[in-house]
C-alpha positions in Angstrom: 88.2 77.5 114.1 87.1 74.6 112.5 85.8 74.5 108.4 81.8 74.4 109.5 82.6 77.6 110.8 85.0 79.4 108.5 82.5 78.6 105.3 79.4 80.6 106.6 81.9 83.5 107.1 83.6 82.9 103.4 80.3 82.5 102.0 79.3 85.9 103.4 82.2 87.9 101.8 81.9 85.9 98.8 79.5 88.9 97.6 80.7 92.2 96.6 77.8 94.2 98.4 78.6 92.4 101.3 82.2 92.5 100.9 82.2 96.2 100.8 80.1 96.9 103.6 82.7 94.8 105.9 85.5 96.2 104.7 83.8 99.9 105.1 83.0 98.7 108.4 86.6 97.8 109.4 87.8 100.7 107.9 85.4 102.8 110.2 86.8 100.8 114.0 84.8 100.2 116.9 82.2 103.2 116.4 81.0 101.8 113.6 78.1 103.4 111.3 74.1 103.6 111.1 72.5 101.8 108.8 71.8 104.9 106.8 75.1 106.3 106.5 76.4 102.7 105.5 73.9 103.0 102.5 74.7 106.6 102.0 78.4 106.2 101.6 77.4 103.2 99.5 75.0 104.1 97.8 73.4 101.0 98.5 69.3 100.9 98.5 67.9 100.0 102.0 66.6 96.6 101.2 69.9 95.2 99.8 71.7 96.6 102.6 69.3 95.1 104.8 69.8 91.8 103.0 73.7 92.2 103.8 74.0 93.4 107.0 71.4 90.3 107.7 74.0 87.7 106.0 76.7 89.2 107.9 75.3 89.1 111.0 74.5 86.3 111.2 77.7 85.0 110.0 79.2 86.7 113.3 81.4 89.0 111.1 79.2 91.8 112.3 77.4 93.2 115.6 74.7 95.8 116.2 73.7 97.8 119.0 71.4 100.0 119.6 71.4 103.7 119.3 68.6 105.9 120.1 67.0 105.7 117.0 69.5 103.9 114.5 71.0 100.7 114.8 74.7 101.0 114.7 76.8 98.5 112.7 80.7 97.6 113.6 83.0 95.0 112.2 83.6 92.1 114.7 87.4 92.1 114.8 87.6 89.1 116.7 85.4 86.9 113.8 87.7 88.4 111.4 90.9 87.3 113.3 89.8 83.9 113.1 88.8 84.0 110.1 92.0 85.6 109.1 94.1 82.3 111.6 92.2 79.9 109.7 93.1 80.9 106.2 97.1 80.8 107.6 96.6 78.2 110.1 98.4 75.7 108.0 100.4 78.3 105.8 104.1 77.3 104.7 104.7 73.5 104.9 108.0 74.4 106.7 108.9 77.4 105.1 108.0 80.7 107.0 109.2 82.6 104.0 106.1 81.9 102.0 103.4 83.8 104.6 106.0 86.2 106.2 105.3 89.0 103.2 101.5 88.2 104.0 102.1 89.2 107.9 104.2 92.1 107.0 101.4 93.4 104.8 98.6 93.5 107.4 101.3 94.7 109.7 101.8 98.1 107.2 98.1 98.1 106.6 97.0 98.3 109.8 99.9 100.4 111.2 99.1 103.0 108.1 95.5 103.1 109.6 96.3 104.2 113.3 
């Protein structure tokens, strides 16, 4: 991932509406959640979620799909991955010691979610 690409995607986070909505997204996996139960659990009023989901979208840190009636909303894990390379791409000058707690922290986060 190169810097053009990473910004958008910081940018997009870089708002704690939008923030929240990713992170509830991640937190819910690959089913995702409908628009309306995004701003339900939020409490978020439909034309700021709107706004959000639009940002993140087209950021790539989010997809939709179709549903019957709603739209569904899910966290693109891959977009955060990268995103998530990028930030340690370069981490440590030489000493591993400085972003191992970092990996073992998303490694008991994510193992505490399954």
């Amino acid at each position: 991932m190169e810097a053009k690409s990473a910004v958008p995607r910081l940018s997009a986070l870089a708002h704690d509406g939008r923030l929240t909505v990713f992170r509830l997204l991640v937190q819910r996996g690959p089913e995702g959640l409908p628009a309306g139960e995004i701003a339900r659990v939020l409490g978020s009023p439909p034309s700021s979620l709107s706004a959000n989901l639009n940002i993140l979208s087209h950021a790539g840190l989010i997809a939709s799909r179709r549903d019957g009636r709603s739209i569904i909303y899910t966290a693109n894990y891959d977009a955060m991955r990268e995103l998530l390379a990028f930030l340690m791409e370069d981490c440590c000058g030489g000493t591993p010691e400085i972003c191992a707690p970092l990996a073992s922290i998303a490694g008991q986060r994510c193992g505490a979610a399954q």
